[in-house]
MOPAC internal coordinates of N, CA, C and O (Angstrom, degrees):
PM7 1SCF
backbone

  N    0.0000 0     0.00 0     0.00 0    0    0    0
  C    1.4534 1     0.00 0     0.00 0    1    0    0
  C    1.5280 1   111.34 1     0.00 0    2    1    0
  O    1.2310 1   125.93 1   143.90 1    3    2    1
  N    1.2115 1   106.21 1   -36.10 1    3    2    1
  C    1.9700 1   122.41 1  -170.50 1    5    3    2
  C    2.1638 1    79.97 1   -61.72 1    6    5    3
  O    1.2310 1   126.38 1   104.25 1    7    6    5
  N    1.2187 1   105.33 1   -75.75 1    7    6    5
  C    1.4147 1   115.77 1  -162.56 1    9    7    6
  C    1.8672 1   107.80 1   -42.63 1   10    9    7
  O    1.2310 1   119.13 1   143.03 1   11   10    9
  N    0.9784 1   119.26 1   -36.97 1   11   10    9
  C    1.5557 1   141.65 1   174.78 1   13   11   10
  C    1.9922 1    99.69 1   -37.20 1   14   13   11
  O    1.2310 1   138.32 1   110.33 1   15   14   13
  N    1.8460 1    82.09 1   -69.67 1   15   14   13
  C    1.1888 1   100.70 1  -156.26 1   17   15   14
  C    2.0253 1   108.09 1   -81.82 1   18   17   15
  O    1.2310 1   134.22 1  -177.87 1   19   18   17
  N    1.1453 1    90.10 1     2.13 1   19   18   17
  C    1.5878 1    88.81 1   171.16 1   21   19   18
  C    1.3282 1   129.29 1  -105.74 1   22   21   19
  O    1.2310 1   129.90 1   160.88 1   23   22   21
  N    1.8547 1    98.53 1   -19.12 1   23   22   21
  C    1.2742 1   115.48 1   154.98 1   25   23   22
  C    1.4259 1   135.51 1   -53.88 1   26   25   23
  O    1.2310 1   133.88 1   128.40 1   27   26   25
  N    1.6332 1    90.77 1   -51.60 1   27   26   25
  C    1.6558 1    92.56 1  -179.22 1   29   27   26
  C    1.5137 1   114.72 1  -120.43 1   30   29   27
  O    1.2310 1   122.14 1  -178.17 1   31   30   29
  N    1.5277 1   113.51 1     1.83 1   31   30   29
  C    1.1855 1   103.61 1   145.95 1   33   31   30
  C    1.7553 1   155.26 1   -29.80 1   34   33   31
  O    1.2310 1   137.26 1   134.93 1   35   34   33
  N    1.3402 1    84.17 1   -45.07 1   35   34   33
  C    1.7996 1   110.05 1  -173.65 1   37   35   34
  C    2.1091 1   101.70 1   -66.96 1   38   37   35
  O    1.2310 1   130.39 1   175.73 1   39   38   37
  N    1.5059 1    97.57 1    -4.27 1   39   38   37
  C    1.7280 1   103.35 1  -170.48 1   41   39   38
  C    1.2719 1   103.84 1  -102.88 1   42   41   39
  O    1.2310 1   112.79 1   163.80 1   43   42   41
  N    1.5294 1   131.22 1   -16.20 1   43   42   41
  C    1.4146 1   115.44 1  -169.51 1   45   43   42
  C    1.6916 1    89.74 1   -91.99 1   46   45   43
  O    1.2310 1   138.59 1     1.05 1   47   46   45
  N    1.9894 1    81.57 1  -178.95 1   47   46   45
  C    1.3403 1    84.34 1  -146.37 1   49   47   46
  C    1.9242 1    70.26 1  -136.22 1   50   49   47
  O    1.2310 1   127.72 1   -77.08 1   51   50   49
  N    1.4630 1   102.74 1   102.92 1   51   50   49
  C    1.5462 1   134.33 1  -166.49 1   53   51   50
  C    1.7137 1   109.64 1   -64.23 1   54   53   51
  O    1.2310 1   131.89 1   115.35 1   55   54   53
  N    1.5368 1    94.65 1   -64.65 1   55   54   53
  C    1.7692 1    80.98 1   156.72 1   57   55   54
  C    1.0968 1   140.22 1   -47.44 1   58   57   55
  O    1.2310 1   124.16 1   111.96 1   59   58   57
  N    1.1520 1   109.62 1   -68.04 1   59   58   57
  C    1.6236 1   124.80 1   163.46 1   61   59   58
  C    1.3864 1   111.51 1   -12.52 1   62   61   59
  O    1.2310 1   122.29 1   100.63 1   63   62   61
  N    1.7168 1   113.21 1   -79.37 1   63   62   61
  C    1.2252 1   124.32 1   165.76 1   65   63   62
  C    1.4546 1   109.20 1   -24.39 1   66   65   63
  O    1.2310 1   121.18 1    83.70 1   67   66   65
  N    0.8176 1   115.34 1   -96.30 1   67   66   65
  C    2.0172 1   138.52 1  -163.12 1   69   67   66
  C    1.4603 1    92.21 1   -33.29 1   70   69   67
  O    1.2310 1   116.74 1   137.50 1   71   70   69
  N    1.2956 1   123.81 1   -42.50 1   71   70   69
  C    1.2127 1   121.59 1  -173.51 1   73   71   70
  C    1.2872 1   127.83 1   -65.67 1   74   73   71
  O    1.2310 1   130.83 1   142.73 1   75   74   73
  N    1.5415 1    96.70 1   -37.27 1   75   74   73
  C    1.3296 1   102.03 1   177.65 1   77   75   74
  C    1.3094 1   124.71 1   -99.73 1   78   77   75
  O    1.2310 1   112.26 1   178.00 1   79   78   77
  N    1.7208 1   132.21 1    -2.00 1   79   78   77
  C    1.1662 1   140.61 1   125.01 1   81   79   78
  C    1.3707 1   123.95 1   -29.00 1   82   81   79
  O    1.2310 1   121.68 1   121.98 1   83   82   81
  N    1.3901 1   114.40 1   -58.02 1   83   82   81
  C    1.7206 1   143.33 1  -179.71 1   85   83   82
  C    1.8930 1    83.19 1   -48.67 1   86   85   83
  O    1.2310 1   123.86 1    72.22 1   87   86   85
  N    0.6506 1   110.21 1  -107.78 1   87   86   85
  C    1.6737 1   131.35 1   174.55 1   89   87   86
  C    1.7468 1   105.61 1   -12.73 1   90   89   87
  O    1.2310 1   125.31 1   115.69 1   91   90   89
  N    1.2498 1   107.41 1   -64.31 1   91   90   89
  C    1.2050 1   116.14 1   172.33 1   93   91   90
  C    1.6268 1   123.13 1   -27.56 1   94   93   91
  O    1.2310 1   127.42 1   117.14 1   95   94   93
  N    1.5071 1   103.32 1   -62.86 1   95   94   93
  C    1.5127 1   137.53 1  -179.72 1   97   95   94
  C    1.5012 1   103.29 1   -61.49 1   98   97   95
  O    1.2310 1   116.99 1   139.13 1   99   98   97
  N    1.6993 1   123.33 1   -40.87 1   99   98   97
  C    1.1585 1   117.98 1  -163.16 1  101   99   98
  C    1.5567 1    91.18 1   -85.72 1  102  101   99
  O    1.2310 1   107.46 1   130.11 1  103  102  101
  N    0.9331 1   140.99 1   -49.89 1  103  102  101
  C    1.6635 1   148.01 1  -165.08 1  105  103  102
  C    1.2028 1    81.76 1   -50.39 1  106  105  103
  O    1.2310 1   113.33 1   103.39 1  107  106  105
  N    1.2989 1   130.21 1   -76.61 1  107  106  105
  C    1.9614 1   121.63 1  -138.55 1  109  107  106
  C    1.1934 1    95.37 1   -69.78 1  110  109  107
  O    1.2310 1   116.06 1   156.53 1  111  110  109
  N    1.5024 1   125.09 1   -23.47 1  111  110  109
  C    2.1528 1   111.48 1  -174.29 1  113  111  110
  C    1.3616 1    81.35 1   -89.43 1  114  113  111
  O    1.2310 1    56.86 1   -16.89 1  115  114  113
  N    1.3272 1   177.87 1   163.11 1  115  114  113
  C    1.1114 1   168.59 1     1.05 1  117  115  114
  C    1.7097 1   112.34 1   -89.25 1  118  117  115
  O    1.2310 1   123.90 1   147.27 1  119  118  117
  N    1.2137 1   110.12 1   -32.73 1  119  118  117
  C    1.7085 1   112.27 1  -173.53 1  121  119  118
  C    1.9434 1    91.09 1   -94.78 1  122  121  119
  O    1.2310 1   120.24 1   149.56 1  123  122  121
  N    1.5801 1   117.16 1   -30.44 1  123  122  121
  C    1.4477 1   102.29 1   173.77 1  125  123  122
  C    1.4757 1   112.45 1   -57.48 1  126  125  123
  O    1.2310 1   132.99 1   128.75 1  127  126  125
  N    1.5566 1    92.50 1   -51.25 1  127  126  125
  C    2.2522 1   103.27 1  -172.74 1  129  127  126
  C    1.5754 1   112.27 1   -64.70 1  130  129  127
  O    1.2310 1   116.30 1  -162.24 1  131  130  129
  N    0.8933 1   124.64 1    17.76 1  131  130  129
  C    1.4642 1   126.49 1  -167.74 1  133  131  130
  C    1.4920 1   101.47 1  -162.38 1  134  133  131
  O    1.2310 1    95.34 1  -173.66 1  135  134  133
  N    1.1698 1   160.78 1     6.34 1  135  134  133
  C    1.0960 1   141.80 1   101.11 1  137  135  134
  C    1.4658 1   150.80 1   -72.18 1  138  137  135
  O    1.2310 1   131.66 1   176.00 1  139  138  137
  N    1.3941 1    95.09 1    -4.00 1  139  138  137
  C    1.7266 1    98.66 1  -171.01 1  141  139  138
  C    1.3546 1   116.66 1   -71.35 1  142  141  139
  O    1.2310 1   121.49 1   155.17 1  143  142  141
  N    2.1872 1   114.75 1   -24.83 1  143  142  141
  C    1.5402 1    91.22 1   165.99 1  145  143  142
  C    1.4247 1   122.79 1   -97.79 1  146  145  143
  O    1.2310 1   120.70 1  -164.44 1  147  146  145
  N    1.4121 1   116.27 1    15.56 1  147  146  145
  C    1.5338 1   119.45 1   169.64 1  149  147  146
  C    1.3770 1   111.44 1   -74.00 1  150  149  147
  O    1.2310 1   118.14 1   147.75 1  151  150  149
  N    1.4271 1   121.14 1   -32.25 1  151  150  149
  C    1.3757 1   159.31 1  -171.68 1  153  151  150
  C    1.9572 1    94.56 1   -60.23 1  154  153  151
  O    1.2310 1   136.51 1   122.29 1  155  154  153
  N    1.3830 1    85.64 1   -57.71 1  155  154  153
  C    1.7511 1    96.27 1  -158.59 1  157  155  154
  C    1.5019 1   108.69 1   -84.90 1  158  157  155
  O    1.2310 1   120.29 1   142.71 1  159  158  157
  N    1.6522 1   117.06 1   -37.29 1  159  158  157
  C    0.9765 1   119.47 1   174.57 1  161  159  158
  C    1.3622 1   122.77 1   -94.33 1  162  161  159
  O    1.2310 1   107.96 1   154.73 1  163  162  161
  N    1.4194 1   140.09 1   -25.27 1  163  162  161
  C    1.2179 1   127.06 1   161.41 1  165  163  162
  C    1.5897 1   133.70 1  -102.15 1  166  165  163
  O    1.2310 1   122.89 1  -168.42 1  167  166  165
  N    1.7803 1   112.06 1    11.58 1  167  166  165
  C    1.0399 1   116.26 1  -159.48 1  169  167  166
  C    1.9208 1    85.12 1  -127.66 1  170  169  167
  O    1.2310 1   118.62 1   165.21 1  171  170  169
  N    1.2130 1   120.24 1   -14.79 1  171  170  169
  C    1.4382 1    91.39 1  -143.81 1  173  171  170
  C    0.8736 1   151.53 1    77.36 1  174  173  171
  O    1.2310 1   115.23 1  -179.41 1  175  174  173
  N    1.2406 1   126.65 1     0.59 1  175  174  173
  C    1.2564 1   123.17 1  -144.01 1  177  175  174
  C    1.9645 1   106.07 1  -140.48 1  178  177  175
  O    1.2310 1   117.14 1   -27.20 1  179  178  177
  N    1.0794 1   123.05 1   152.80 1  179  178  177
  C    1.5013 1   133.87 1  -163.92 1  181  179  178
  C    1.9541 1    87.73 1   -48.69 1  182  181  179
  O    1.2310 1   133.00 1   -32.73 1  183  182  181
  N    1.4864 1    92.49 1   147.27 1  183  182  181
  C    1.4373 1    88.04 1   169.87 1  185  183  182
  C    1.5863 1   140.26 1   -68.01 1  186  185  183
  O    1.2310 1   133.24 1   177.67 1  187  186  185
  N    1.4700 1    92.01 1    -2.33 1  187  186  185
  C    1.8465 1    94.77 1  -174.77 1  189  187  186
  C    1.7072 1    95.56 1  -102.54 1  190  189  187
  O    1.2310 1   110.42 1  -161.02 1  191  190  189
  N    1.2115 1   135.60 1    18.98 1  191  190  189
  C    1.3941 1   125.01 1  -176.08 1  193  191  190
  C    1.9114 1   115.08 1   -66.07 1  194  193  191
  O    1.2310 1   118.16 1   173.30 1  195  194  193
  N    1.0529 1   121.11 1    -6.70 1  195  194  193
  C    1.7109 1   120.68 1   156.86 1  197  195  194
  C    1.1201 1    90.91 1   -85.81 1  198  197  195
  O    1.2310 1   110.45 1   103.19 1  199  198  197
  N    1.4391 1   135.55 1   -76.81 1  199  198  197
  C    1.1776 1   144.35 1  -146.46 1  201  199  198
  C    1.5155 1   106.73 1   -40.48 1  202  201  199
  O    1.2310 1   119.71 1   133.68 1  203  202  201
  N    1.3211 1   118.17 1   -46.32 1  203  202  201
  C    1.3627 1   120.67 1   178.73 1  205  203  202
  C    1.6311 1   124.22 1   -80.67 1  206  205  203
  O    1.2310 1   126.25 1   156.23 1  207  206  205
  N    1.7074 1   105.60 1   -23.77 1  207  206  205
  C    1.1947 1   117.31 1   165.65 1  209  207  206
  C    1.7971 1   116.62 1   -66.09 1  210  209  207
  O    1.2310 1   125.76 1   137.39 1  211  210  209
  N    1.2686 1   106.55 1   -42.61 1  211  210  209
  C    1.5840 1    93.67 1   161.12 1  213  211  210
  C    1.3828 1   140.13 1   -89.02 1  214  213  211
  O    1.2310 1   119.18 1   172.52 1  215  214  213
  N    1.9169 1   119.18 1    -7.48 1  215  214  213
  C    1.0251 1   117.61 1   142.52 1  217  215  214
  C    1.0398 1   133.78 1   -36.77 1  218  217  215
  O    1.2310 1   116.95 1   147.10 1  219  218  217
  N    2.2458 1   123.41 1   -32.90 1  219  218  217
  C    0.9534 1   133.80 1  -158.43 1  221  219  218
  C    1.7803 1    88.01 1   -86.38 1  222  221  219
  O    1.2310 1   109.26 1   139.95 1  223  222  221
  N    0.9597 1   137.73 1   -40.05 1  223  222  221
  C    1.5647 1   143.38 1  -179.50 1  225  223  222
  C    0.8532 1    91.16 1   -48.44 1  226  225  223
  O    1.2310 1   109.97 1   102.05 1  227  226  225
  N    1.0894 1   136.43 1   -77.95 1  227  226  225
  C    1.2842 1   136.51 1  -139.40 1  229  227  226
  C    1.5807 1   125.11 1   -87.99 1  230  229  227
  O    1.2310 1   127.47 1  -175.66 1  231  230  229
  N    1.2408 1   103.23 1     4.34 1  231  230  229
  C    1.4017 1   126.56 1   172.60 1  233  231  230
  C    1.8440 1    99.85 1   -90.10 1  234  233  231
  O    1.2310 1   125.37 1   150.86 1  235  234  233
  N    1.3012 1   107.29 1   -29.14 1  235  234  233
  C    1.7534 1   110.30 1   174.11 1  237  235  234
  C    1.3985 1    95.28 1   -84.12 1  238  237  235
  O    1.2310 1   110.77 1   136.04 1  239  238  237
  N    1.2092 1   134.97 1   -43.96 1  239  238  237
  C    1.6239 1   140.33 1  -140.06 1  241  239  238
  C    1.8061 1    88.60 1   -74.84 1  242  241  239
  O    1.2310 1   125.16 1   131.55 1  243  242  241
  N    1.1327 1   107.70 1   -48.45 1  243  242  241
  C    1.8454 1   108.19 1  -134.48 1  245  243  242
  C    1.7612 1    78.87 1   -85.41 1  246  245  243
  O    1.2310 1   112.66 1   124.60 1  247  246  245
  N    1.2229 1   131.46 1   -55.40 1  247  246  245
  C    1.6112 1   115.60 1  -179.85 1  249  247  246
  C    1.2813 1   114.77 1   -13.12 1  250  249  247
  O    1.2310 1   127.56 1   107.19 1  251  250  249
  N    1.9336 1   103.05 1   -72.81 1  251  250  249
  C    1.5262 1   135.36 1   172.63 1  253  251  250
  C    1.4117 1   112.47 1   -38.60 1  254  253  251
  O    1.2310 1   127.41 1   124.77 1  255  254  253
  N    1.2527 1   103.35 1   -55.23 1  255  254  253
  C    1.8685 1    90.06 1  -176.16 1  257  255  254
  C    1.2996 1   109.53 1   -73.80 1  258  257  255
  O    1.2310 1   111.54 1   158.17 1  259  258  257
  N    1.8146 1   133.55 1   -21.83 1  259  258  257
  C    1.2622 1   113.98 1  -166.88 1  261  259  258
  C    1.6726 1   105.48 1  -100.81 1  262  261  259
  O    1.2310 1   122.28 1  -168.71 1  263  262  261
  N    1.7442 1   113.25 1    11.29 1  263  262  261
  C    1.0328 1   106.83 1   170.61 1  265  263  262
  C    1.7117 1   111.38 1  -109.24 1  266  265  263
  O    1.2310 1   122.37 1   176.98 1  267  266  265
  N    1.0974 1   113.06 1    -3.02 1  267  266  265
  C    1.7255 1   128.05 1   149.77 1  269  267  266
  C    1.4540 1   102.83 1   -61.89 1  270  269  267
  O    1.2310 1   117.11 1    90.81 1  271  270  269
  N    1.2825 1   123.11 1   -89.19 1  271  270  269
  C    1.6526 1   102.60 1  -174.58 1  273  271  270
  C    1.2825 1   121.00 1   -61.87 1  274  273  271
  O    1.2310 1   109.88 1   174.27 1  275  274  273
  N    1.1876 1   136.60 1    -5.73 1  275  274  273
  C    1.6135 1   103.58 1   167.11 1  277  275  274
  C    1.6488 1    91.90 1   -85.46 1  278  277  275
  O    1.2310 1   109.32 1  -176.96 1  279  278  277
  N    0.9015 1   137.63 1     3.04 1  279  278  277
  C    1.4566 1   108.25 1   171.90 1  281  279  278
  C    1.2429 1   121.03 1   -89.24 1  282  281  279
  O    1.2310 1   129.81 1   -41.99 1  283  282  281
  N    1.4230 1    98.68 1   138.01 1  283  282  281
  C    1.5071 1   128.42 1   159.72 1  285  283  282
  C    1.6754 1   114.41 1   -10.27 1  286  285  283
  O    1.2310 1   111.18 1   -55.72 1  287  286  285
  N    1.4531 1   134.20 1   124.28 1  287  286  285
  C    1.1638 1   127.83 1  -154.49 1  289  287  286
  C    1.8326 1    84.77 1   -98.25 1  290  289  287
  O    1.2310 1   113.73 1   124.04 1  291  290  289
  N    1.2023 1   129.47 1   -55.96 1  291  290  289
  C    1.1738 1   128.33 1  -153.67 1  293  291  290
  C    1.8506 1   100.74 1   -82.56 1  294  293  291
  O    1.2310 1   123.57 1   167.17 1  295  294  293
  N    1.3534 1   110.76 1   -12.83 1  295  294  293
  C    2.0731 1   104.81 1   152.03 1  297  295  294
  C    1.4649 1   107.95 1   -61.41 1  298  297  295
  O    1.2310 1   124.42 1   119.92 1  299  298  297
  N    1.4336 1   109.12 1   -60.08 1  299  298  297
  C    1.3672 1   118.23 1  -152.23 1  301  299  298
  C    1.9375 1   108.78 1   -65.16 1  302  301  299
  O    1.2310 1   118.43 1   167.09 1  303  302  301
  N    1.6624 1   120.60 1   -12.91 1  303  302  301
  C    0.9145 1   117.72 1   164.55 1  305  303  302
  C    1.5949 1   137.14 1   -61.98 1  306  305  303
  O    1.2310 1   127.27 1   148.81 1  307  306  305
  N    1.2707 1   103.62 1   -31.19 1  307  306  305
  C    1.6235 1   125.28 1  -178.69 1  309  307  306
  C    1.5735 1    88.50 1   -82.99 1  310  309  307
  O    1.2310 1   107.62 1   136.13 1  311  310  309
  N    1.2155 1   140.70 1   -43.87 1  311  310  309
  C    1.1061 1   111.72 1  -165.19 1  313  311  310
  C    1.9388 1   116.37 1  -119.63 1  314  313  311
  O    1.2310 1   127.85 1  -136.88 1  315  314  313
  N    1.5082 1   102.49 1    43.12 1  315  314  313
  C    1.4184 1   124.97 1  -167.63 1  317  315  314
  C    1.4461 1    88.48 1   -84.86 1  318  317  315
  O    1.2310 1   109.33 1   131.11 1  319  318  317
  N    1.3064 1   137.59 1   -48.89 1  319  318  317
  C    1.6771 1   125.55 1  -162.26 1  321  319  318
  C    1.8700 1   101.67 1   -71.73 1  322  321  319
  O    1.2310 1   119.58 1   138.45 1  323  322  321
  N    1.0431 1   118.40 1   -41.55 1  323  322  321
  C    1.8019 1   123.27 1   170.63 1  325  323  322
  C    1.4215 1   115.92 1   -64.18 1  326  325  323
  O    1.2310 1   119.32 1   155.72 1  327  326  325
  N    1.5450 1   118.90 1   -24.28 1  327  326  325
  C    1.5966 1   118.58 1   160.74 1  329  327  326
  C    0.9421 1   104.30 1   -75.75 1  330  329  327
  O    1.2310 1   114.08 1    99.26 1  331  330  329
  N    1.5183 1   128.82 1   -80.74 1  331  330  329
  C    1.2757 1   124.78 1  -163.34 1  333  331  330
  C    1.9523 1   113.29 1   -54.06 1  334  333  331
  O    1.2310 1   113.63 1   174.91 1  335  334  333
  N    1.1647 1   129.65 1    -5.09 1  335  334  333
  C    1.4982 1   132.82 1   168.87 1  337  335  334
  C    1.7140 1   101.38 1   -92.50 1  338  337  335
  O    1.2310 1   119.45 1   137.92 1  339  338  337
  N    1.7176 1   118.65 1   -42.08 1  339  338  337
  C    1.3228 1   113.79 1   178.75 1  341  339  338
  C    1.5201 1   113.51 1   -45.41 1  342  341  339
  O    1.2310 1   123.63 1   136.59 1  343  342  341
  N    1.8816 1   110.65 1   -43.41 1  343  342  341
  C    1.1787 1   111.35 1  -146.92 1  345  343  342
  C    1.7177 1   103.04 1   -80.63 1  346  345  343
  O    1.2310 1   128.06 1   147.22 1  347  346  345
  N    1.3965 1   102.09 1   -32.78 1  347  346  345
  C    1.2534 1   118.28 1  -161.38 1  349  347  346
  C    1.9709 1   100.43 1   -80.85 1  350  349  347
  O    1.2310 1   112.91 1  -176.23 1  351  350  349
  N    1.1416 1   131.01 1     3.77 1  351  350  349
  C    1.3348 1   141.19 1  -177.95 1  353  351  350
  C    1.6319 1   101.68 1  -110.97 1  354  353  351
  O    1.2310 1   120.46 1   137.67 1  355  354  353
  N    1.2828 1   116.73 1   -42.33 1  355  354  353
  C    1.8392 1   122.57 1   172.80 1  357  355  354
  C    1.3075 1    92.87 1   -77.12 1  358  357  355
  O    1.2310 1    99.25 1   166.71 1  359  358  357
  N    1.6502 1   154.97 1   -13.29 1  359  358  357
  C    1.1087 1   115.76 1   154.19 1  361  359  358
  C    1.2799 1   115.57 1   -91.26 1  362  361  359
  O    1.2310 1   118.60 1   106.25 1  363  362  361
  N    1.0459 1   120.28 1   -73.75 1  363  362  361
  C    1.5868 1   110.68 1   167.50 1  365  363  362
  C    1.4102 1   115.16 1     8.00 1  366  365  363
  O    1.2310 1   114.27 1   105.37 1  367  366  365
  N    1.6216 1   128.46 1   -74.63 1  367  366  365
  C    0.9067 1   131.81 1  -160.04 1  369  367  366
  C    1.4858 1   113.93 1   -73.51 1  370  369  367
  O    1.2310 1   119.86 1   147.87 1  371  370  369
  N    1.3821 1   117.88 1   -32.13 1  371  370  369
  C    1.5389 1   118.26 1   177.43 1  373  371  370
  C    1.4751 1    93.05 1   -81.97 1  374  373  371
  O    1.2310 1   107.28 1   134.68 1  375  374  373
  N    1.5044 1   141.31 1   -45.32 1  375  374  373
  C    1.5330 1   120.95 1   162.19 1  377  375  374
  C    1.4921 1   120.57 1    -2.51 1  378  377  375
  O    1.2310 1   137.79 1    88.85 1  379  378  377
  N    1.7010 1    83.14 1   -91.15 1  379  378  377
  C    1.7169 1   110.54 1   179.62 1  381  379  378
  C    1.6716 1   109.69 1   -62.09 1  382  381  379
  O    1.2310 1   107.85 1   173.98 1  383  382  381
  N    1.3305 1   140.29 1    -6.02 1  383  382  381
  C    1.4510 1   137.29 1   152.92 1  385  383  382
  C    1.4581 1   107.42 1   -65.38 1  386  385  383
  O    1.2310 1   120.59 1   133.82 1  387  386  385
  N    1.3843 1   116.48 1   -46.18 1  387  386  385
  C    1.8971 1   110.33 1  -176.17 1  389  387  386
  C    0.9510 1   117.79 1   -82.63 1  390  389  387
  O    1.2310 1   116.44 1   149.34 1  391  390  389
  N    1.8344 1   124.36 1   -30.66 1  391  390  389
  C    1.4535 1   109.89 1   148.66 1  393  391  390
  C    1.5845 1   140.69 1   -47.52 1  394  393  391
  O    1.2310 1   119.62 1   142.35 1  395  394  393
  N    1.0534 1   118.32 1   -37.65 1  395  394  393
  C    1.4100 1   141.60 1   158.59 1  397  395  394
  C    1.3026 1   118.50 1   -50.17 1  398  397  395
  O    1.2310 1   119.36 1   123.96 1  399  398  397
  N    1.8075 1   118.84 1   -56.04 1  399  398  397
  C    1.1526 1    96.23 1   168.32 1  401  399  398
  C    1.7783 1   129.52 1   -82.91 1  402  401  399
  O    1.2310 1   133.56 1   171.02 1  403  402  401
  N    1.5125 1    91.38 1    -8.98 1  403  402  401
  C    1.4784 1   100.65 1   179.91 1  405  403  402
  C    1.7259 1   103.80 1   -54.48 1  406  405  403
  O    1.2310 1   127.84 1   123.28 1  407  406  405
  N    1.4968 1   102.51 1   -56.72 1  407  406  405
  C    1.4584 1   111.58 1  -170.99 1  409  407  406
  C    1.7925 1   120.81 1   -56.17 1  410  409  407
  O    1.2310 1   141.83 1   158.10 1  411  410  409
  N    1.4456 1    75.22 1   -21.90 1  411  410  409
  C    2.3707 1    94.55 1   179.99 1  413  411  410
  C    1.5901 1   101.88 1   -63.10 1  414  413  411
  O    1.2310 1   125.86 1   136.74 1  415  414  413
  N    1.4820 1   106.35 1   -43.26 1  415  414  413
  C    1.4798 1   101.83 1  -159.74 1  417  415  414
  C    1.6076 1   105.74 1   -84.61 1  418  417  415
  O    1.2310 1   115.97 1   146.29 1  419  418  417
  N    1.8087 1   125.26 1   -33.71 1  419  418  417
  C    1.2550 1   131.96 1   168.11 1  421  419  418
  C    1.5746 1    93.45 1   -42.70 1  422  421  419
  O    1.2310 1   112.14 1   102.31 1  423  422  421
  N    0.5840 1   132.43 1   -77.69 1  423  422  421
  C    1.8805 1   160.11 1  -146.02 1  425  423  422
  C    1.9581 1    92.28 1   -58.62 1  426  425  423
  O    1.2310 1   130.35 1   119.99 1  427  426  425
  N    1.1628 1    97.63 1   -60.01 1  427  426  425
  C    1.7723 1   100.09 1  -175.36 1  429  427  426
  C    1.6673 1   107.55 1   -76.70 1  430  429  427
  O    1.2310 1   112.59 1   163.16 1  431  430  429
  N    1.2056 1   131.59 1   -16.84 1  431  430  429
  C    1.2880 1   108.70 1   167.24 1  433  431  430
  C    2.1463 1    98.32 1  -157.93 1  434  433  431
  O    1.2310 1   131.76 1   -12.63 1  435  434  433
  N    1.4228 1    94.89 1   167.37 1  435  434  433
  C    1.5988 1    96.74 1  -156.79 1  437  435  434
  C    1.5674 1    92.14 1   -90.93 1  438  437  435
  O    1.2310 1   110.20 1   172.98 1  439  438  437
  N    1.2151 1   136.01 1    -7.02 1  439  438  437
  C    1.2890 1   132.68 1  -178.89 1  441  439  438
  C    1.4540 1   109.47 1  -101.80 1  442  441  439
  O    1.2310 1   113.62 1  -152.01 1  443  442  441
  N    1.7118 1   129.67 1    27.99 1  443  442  441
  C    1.5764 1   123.63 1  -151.59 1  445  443  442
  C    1.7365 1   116.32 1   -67.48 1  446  445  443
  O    1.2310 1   129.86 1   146.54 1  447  446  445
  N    1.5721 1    98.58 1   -33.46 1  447  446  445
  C    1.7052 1   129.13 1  -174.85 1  449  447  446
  C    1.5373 1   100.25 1   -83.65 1  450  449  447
  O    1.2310 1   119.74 1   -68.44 1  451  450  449
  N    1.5163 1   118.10 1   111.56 1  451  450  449
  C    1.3174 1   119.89 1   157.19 1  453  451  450
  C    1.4632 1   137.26 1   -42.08 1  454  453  451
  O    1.2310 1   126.73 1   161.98 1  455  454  453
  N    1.4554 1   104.66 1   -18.02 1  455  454  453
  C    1.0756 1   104.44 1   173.62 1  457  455  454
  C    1.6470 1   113.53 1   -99.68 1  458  457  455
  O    1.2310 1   118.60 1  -175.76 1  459  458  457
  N    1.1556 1   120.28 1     4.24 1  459  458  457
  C    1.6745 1   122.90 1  -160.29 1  461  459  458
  C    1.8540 1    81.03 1  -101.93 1  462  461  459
  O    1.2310 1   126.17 1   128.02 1  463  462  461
  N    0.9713 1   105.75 1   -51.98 1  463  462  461
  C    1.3943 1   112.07 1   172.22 1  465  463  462
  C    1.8811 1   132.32 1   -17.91 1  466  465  463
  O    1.2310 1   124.70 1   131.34 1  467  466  465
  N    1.4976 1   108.59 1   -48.66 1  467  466  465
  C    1.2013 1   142.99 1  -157.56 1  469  467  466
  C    1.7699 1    99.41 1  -110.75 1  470  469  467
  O    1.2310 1   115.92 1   165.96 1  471  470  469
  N    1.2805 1   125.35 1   -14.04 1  471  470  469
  C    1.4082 1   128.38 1   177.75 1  473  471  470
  C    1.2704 1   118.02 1   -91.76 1  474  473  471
  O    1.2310 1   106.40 1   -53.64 1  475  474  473
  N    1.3489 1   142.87 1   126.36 1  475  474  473
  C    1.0774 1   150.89 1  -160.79 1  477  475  474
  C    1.7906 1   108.77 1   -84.06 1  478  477  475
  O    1.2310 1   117.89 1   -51.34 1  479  478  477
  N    0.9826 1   121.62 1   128.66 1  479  478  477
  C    1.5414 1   122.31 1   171.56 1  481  479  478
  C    1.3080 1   100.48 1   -62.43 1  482  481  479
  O    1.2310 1   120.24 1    -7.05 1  483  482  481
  N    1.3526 1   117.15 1   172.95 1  483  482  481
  C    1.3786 1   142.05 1   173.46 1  485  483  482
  C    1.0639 1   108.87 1   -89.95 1  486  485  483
  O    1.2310 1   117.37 1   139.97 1  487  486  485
  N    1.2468 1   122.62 1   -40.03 1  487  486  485
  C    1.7225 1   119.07 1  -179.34 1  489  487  486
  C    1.6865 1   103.03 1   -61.84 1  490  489  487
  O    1.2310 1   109.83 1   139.76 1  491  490  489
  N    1.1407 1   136.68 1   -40.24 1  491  490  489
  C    1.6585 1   122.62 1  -138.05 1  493  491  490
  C    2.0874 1    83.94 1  -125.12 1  494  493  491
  O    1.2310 1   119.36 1  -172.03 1  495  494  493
  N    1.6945 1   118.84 1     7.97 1  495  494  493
  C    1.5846 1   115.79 1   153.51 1  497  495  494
  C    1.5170 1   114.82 1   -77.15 1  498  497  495
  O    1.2310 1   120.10 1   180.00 1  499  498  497

């Protein structure tokens, strides 16, 4: 493990890291403290339900980022225009996936928005 880490140690990129741990750590106590009563009051739902939804990110994220910095800077140049088009096509597309399903669930029932839910019609004030 010692030999592992001395090998490919000398490639990460330490700030970077820390930084984005640092950051990391501050996002999830900020998305916990600020969603848990949107969580509780318009979802139903246990108070950590973001909280766990972006744990789940970030269980994809942190692979990805720690297999970005150990890589090789002078690989990753030849193939920077196909990342930066990869990345920019996986958002787009998960964009336009949550719009879609956002619009599925408006569409399948008239109460879809938690908050439309909780508003009183005019007819029955």
């Amino acid at each position: 493990m010692k030999s592992y880490i001395k090998k490919y140690g000398k490639y990460i990129d330490y700030p970077l890291l820390f930084a984005y741990l640092a950051l990391t750590i501050f996002g999830l106590i900020m998305i916990y403290s600020s969603s848990m009563a949107w969580s509780v009051n318009y979802y139903n739902d246990s108070p950590d339900r973001f909280y766990i939804q972006q744990l789940v990110n970030l269980a994809i994220a942190y692979p990805v980022f720690l297999l970005a910095a150990v890589f090789p800077i002078s690989i990753s140049r030849k193939w920077m225009m196909a990342t930066v088009l990869a990345v920019i096509f996986a958002g787009l597309s998960s964009s336009t996936l949550s719009d879609l399903r956002q619009a599925a669930r408006k569409a399948g029932s008239a109460s879809a928005s938690p908050i439309s839910s909780r508003r009183k019609s005019p007819k029955s004030a």
